[in-house]
VEXFILO-142034 format. One record per residue (C-alpha): residue in three letters; z, y, x. Coordinates in Angstrom, 3 decimals, always signed. Layout:
BEGIN
node aa ALA; pz Z; py Y; px X
...
//
This chain:
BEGIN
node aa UNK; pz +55.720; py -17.327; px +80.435
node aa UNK; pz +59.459; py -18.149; px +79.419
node aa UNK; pz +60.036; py -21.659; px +77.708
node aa UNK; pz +60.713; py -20.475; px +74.391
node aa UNK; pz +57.512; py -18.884; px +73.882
node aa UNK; pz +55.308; py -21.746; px +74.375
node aa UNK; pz +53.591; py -22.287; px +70.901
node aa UNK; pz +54.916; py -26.004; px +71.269
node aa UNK; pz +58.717; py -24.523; px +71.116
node aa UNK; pz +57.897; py -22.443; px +68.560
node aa UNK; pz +56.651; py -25.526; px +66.298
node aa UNK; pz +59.764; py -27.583; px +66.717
node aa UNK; pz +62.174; py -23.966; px +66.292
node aa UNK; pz +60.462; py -24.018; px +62.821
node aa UNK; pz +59.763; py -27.586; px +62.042
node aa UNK; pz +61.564; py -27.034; px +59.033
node aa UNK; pz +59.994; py -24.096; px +57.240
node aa UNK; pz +56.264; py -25.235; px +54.888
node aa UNK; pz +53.226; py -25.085; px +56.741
node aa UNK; pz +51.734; py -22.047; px +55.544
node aa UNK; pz +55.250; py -20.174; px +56.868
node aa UNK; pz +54.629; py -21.844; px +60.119
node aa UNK; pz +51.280; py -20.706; px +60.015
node aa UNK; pz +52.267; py -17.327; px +59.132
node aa UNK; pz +54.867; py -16.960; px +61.854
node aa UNK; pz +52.142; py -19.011; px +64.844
node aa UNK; pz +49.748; py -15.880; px +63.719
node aa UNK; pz +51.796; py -13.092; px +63.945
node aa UNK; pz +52.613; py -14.099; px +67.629
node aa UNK; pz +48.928; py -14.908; px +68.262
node aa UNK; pz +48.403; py -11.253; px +67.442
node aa UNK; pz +51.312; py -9.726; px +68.692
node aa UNK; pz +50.205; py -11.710; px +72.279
node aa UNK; pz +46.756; py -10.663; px +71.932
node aa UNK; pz +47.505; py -6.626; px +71.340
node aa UNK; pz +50.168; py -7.197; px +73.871
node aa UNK; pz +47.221; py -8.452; px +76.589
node aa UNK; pz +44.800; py -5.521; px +75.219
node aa UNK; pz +46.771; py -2.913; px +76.064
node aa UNK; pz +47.868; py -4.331; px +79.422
node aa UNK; pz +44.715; py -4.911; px +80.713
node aa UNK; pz +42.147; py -2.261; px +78.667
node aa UNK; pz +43.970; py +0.134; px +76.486
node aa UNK; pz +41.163; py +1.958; px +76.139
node aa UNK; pz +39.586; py -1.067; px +74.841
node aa UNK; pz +37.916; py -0.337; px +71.195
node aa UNK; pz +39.069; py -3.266; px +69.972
node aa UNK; pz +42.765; py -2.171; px +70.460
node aa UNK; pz +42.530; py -0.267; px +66.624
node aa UNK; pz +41.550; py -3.978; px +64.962
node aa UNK; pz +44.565; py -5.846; px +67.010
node aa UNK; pz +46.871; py -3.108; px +65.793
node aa UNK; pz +46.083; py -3.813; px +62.553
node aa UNK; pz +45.555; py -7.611; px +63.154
node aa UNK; pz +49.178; py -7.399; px +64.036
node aa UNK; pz +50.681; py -5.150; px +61.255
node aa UNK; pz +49.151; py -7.647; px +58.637
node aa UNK; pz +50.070; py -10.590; px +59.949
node aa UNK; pz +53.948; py -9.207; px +60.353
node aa UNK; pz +53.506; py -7.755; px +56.912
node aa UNK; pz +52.722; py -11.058; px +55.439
node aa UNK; pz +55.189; py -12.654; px +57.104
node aa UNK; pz +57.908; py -9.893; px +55.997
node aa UNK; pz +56.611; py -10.277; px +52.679
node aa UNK; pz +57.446; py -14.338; px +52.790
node aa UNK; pz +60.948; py -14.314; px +54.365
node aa UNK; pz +61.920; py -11.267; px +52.103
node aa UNK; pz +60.584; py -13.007; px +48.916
node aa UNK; pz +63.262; py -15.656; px +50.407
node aa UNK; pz +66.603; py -13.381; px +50.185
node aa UNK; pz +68.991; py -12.947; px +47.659
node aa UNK; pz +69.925; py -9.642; px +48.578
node aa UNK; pz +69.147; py -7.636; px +44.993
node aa UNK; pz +68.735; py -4.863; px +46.939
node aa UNK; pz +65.521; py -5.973; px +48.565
node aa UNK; pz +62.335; py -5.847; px +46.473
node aa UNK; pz +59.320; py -8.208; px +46.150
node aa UNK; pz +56.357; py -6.999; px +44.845
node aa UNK; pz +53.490; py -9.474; px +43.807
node aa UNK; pz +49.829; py -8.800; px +43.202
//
């Protein structure tokens, strides 16, 4: 595994942002490493559905956070 992608990196690269952003980013890498491993090692897996959507959440969410962040008026945020 490269250097930067050792959850500890991670941490410090975003010791600035609130917890639950940090939080947000840590799981959408958890998931995105866990599809990753499914589909590498049993694609056929039927679990593979639930990590794809696992993973589309938690980078939804995330999107969701960093966009509600820009002040780009083209960009929308949607609450609720």
């Amino acid at each position: 595994m490269p250097v930067g992608h050792h959850p500890e990196h991670t941490v410090k690269a975003y010791r600035d942002e609130c917890p639950a952003t940090t939080r947000l980013i840590l799981e959408a890498r958890w998931a995105h490493y866990r599809l990753t491993d499914a589909l590498e090692h049993d694609p056929d897996s039927t679990a593979v559905p639930a990590l794809r959507r696992s993973k589309l959440l938690h980078a939804g969410a995330l999107c969701d956070v960093l966009a509600m962040r820009t002040r780009d008026p083209d960009v929308e945020c949607h609450s609720g």
